[in-house]
C-alpha positions as CSV (number, residue, x, y, z in Angstrom):
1,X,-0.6,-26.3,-70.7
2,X,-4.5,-27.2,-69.8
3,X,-3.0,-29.0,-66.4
4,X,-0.3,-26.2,-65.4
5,X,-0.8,-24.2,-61.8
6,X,0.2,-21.3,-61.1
7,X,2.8,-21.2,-58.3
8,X,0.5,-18.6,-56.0
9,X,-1.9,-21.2,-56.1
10,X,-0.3,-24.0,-54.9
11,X,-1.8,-25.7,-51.5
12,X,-0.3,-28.4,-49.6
13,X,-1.6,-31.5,-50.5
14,X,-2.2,-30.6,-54.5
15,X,-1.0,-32.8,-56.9
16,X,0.3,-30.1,-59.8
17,X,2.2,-29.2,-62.5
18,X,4.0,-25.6,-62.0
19,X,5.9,-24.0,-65.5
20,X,8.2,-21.5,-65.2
21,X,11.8,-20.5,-65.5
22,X,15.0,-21.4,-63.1
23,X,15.6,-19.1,-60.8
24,X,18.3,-20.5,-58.3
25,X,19.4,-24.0,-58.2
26,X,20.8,-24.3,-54.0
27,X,22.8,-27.9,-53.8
28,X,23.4,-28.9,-50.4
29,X,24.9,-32.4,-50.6
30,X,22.4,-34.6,-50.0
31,X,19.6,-32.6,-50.4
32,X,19.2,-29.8,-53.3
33,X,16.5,-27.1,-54.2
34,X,15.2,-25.5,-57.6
35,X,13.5,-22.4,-57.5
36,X,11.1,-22.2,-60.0
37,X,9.7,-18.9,-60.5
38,X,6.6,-18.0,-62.5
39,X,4.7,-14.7,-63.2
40,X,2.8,-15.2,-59.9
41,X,6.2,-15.3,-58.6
42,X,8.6,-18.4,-57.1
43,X,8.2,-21.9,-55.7
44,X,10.7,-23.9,-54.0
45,X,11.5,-27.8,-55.6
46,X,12.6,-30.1,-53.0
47,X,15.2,-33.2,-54.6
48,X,16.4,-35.9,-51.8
49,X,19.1,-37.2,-53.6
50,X,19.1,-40.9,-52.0
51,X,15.1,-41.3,-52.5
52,X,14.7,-40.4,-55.6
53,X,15.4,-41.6,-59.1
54,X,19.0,-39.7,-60.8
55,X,17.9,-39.2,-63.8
56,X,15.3,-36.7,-62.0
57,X,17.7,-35.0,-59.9
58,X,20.1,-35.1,-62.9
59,X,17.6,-33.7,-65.0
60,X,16.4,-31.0,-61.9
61,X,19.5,-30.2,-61.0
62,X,21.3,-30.3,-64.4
63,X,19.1,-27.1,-65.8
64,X,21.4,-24.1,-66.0
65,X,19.3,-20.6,-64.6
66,X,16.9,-18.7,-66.7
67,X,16.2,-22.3,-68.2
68,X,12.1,-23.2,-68.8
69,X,11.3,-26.4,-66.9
70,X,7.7,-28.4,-66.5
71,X,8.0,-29.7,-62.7
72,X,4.7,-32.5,-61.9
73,X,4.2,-33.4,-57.9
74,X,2.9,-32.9,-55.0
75,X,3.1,-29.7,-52.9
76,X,3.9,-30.2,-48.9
77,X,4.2,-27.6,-46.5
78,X,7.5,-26.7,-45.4
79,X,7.4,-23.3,-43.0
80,X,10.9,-22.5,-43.9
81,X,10.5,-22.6,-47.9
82,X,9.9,-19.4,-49.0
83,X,6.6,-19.4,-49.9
84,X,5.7,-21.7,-47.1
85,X,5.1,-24.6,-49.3
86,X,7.1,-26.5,-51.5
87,X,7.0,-29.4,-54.2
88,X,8.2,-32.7,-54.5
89,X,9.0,-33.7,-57.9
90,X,7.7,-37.1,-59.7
91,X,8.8,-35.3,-63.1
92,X,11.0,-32.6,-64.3
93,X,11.0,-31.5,-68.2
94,X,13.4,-29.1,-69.2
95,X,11.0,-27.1,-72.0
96,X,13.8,-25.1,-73.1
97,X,17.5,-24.6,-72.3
98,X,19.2,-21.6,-71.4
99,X,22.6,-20.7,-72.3
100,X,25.2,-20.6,-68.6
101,X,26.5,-17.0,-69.6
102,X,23.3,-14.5,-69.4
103,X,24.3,-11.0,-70.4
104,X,22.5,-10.4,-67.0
105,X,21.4,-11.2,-63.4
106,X,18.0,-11.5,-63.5
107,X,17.7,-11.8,-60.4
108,X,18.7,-8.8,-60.0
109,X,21.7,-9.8,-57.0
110,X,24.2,-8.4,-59.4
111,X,22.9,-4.9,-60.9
112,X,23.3,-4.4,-64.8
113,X,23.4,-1.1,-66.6
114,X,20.4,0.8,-68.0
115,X,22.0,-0.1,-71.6
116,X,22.6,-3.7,-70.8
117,X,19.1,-3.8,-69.2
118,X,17.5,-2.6,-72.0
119,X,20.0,-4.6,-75.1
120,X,18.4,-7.7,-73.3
121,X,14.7,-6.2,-72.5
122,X,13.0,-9.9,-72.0
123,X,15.7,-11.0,-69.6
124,X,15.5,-7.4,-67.8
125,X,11.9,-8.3,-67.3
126,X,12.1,-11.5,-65.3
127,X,13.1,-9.0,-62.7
128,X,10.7,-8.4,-60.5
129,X,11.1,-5.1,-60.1
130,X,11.0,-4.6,-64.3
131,X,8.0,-6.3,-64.5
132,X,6.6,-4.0,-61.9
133,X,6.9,-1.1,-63.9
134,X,4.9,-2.3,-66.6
135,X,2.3,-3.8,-64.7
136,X,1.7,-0.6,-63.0
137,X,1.7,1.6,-66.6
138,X,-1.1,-1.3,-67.5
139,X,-3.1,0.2,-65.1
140,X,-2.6,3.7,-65.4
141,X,-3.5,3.3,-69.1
142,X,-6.6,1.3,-67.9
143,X,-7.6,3.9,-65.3
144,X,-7.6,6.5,-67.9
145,X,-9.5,5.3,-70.2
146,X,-12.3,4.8,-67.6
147,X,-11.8,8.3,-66.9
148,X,-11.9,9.4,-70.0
149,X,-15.1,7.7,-70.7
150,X,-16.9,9.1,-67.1
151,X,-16.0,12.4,-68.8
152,X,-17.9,11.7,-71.8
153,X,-14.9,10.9,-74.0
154,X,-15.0,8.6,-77.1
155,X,-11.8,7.0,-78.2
156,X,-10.2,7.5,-81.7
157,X,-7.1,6.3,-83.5
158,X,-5.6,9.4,-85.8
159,X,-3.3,8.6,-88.8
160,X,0.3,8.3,-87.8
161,X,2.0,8.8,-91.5
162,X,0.9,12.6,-92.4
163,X,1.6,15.0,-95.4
164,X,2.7,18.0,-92.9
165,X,3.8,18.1,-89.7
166,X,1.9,19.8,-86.5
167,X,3.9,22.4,-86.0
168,X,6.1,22.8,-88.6
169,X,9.0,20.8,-90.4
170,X,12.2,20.7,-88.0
171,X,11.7,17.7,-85.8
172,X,9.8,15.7,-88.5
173,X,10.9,12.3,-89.5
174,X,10.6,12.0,-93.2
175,X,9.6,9.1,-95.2
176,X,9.0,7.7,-98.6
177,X,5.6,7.0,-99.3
178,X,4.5,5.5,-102.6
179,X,7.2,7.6,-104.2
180,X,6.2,10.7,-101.9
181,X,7.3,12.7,-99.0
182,X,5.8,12.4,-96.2
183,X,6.1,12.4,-92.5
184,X,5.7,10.4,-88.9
185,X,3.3,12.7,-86.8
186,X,4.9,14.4,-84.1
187,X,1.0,14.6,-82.7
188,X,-2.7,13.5,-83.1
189,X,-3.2,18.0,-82.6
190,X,-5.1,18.8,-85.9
191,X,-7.2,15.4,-85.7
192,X,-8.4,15.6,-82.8
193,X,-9.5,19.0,-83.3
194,X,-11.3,18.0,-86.5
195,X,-13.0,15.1,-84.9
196,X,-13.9,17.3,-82.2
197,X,-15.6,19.9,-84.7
198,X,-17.8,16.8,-85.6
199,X,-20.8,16.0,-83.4
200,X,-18.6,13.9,-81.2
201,X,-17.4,16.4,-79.6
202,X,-15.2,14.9,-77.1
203,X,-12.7,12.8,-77.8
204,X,-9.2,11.1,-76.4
205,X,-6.3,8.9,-78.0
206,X,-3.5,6.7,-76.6
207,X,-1.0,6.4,-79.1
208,X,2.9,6.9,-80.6
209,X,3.8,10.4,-80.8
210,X,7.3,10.7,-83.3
211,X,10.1,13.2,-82.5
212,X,13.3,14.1,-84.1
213,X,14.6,16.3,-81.7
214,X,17.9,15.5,-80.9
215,X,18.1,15.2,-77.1
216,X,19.7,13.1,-75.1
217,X,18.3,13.3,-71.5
218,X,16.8,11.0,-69.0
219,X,13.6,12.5,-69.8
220,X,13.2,13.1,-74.0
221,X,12.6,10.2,-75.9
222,X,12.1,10.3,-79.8
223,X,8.9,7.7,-79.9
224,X,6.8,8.4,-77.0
225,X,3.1,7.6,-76.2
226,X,0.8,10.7,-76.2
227,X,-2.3,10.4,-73.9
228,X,-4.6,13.2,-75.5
229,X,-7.9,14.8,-75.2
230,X,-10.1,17.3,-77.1
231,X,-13.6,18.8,-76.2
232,X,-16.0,21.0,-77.6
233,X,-17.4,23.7,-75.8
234,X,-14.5,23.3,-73.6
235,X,-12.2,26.3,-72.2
236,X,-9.0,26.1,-71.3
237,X,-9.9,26.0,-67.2
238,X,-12.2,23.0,-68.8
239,X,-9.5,21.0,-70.1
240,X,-7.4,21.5,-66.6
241,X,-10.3,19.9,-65.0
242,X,-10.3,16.7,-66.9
243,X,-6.6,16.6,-66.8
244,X,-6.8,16.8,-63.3
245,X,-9.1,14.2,-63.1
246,X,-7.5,12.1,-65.6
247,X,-4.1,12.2,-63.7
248,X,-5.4,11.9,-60.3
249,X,-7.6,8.4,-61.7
250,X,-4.1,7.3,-62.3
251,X,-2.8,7.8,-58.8
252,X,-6.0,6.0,-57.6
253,X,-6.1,3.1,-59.8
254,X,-2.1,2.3,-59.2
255,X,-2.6,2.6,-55.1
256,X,-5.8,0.3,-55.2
257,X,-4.6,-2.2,-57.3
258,X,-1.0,-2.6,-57.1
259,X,0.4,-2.7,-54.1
260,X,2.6,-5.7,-54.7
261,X,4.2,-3.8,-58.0
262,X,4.5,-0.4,-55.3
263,X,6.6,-3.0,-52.5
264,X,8.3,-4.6,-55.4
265,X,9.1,-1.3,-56.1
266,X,9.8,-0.2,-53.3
267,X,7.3,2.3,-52.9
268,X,4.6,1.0,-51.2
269,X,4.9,3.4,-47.7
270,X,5.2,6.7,-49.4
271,X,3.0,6.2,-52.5
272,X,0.4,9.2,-51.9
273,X,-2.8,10.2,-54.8
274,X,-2.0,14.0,-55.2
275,X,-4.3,16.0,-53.6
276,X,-6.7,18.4,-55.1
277,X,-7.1,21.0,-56.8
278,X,-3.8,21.3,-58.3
279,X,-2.6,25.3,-58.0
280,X,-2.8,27.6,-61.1
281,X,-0.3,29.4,-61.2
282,X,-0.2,32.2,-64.1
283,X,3.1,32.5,-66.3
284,X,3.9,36.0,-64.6
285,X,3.1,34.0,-61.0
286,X,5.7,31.5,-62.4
287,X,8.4,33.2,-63.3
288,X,8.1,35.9,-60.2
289,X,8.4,32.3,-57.4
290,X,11.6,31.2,-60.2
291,X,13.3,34.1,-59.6
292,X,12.8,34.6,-56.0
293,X,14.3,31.0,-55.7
294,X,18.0,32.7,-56.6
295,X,18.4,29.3,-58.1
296,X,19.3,30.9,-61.5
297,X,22.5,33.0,-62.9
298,X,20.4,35.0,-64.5
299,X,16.2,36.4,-63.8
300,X,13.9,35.6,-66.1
301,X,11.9,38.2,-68.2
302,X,8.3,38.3,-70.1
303,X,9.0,35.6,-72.9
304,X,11.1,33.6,-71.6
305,X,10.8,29.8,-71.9
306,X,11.3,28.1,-68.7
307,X,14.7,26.2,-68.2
308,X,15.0,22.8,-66.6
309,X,16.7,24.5,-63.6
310,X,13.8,26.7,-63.1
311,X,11.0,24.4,-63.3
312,X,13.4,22.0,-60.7
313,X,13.0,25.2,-58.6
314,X,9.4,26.0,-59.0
315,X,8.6,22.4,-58.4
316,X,10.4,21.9,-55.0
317,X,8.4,25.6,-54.3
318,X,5.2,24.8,-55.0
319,X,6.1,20.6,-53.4
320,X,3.5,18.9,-56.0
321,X,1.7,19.2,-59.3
322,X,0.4,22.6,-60.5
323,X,-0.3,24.0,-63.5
324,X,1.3,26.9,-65.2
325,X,-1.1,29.3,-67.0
326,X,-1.4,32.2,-69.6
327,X,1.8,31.6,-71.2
328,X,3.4,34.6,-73.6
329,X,1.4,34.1,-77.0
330,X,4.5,34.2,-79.1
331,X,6.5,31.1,-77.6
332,X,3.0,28.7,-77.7
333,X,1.5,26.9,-80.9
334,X,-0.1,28.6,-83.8
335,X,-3.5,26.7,-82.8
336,X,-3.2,27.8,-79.1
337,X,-6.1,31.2,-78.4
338,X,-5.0,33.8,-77.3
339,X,-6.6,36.2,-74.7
340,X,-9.4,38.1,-77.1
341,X,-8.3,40.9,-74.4
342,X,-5.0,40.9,-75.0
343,X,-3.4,39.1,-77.6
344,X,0.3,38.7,-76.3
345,X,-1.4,36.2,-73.8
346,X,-2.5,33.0,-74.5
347,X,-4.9,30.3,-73.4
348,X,-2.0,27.8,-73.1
349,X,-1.3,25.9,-70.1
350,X,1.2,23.3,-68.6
351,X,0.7,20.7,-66.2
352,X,3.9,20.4,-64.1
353,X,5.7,17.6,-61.6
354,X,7.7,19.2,-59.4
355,X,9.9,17.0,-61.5
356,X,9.3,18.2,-64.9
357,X,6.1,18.9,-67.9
358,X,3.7,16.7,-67.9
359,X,1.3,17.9,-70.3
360,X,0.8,20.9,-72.7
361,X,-2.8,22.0,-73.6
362,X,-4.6,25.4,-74.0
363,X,-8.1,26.8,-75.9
364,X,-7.5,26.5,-79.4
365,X,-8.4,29.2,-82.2
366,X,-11.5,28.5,-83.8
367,X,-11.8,31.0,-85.8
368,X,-10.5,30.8,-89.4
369,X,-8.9,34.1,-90.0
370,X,-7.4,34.3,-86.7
371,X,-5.9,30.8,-87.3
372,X,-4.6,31.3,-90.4
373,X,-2.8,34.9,-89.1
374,X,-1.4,32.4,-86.9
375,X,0.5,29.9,-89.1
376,X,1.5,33.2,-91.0
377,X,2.8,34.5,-87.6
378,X,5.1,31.4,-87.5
379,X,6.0,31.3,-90.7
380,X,3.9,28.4,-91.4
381,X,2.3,27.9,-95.5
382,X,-1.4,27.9,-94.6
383,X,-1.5,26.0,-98.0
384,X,-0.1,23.1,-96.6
385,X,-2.5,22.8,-94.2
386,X,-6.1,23.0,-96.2
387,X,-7.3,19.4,-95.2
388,X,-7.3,20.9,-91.3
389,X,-8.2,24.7,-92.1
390,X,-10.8,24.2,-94.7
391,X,-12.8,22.9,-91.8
392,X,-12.7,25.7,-90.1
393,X,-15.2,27.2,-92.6
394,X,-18.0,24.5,-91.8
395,X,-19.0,25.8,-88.1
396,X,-15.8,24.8,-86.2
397,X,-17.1,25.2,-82.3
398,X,-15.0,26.8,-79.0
399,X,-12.4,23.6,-78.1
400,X,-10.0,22.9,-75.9
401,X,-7.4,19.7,-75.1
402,X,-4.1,18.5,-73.9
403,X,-1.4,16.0,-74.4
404,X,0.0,14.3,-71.6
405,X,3.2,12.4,-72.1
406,X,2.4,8.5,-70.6
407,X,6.2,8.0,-70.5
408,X,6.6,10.7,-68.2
409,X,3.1,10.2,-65.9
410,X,5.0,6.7,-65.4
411,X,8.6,8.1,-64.5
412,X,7.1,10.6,-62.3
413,X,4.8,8.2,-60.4
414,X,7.3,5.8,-59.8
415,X,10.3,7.9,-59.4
416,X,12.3,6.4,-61.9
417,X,15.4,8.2,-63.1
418,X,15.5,7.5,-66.5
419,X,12.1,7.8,-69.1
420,X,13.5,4.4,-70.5
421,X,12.7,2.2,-67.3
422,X,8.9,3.3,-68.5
423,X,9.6,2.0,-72.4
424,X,9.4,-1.8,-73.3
425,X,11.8,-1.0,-76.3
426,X,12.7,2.8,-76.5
427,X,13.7,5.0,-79.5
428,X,16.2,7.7,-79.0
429,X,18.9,8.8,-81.0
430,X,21.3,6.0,-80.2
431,X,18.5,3.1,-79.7
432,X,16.5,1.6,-82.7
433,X,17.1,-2.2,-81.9
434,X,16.1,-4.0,-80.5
């Protein structure tokens, strides 16, 4: 619609057209109001039932909610409208009709639940607060690719189907391809480590990550959108700096630009950028503050992975985010280096929320024999895996990356309590439609 206007931009005296759905229809005898609501947000309709024509209040007032209605006039100003203005129709057309029994409120007066929320994902999203959400994970993604690219990073796209999964075979989808097996990648890993053996050296990807793990938490989803980065000539204490930065670019971006999604979402008062550096905390640091929580049955030990209950712990220790370092070799990644110093140690790190993992990364092994020795470690076929180790032989540099779950940098930031407020149209084990 070449004529329409927005409703935000409505002034008194404009002759307009505004577009937009029904949003509350308040009949008060002789006089009535439609609120029209747009994605600028809502307008107030004014009908005078004795001065005006009935087929135009019929036809105003006659829409059922959630309807899509073309409304031409002129805007007044009227202080106790909502907006402060409001518009006096010459024509209403109803664009499309909405059923009367919507499987939800959206306006949001009567709450649905999560699952009704998301059966019905385009009505959930006329709610203000819905539409929030993705607005704000809009500009997160936006902030970090500018990020990225101040840190020298190029963006690539990595195959999604794949021959062999990234570490290993257990929480691999399968699927048939051309009369073969083959697989949805649980990670862009051994790409982005190729493409960062080429003379690009540093890359980053936003893309679908596939997982067939069989959770069913507020915070594990089985599609997910991976956020990653790889650098050569990079350490691990290199990586943790453009993490950092990446994350923090976030946090700056959401609190400069969206401070109608924060109040929408409530959050405008307390939303805070997380200040810097974030602590380092080694695995042996770690586990030492768990345990002197005496929020566990039982104390953790060398090797141990860290429970949910113990990073809840840690996290409300250490009151923001901070990375865990030097993890036990043995429970990190066959591509992860370890300490040439001593082997049972790794490069691998974690960034944490004092909520949950955020992001895995570490050094990787470039070194063919030692990376090979490490599939064999984990009982990996090093066969299976040519295409990625053959270029090891070729003059694979020192590297170094992370993946950092979007899903989760969007539940964190926003305190949602379910990873599938931050989804459009999530994938779990229950969920594949719509």
């Amino acid at each position: 619609m070449d004529d329409r206007t927005y409703t935000a931009d409505a002034e008194p005296g404009d002759e307009v057209t505004v577009a937009g759905w029904v949003h509350e229809i308040r009949d008060l005898g002789g006089i009535a109001f439609l609120i029209l609501r747009d994605t600028t947000g809502r307008i107030q309709v004014k009908f005078e039932k004795d001065a005006m024509d009935d087929e135009l209040v019929e036809t105003g007032l006659g829409a059922s909610r959630e309807s899509v209605v073309a409304v031409t006039g002129r805007v007044e100003e009227e202080p106790r409208a909502p907006t402060g203005v409001e518009v006096v129709p010459e024509s209403v057309e109803v664009l499309a009709r909405a059923d009367t029994e919507l499987p939800l409120d959206p306006s949001g007066k009567v709450e649905a639940e999560l699952s009704t929320r998301l059966d019905n994902r385009t009505l959930d999203l006329r709610r203000e607060e819905g539409q929030a959400v993705f607005e704000v994970r809009a500009e997160i993604l936006r902030a970090v690719r500018e990020a990225f690219r101040t840190a020298g990073a190029t963006e690539i796209n990595t195959p999604k189907i794949v021959a062999t999964g990234t570490e290993g075979g257990t929480e691999l989808f399968p699927i048939t391809y051309f009369g073969r097996e083959a697989f949805m990648n649980q990670s862009p890993q051994l790409f982005k480590q190729l493409i960062a053996g080429s003379n690009i050296e540093r890359v980053f990807e936003i893309g679908p990550i596939f997982r067939a793990e069989e959770h069913n938490t507020p915070r594990h989803l089985n599609e997910a959108t991976s956020i990653d980065f790889e650098g050569a000539f990079c350490d691990d204490h290199d990586a943790m700096d453009v993490c950092e930065q990446v994350v923090v670019a976030a946090y700056e971006a959401v609190a400069a630009h969206c401070e109608d999604q924060l109040g929408a979402l409530e959050l405008a008062e307390g939303f805070s950028v997380p200040e810097t550096p974030f602590p380092r905390l080694t695995y042996d640091e770690a586990i030492e503050r768990i345990n002197a929580t005496g929020e566990l049955d039982e104390q953790l030990v060398w090797g141990d992975d860290l429970p949910t209950e113990g990073e809840k712990a840690l996290g409300a220790d250490v009151g923001g985010h901070y990375f865990i370092t030097d993890w036990p070799a043995e429970i990190k990644p066959f591509y992860i280096m370890d300490h040439d110093d001593d082997p049972e140690v790794s490069t691998g790190f974690d960034l944490m929320h004092p909520r949950m993992e955020l992001v895995s990364g570490g050094q990787r092994e470039h070194r063919r024999d030692r990376l090979v020795e490490g599939f064999e470690q984990q009982g990996l076929d090093p066969d299976a895996f040519a295409y990625y180790t053959e270029m090891f032989r070729y003059g694979m540099p020192p590297h170094a990356g992370w993946g950092l779950g979007a899903e989760r940098l969007v539940m964190t930031m926003l305190d949602l309590e379910n990873i599938r407020e931050a989804v459009l149209f999530p994938r779990d084990r229950q969920r594949l439609s719509p």
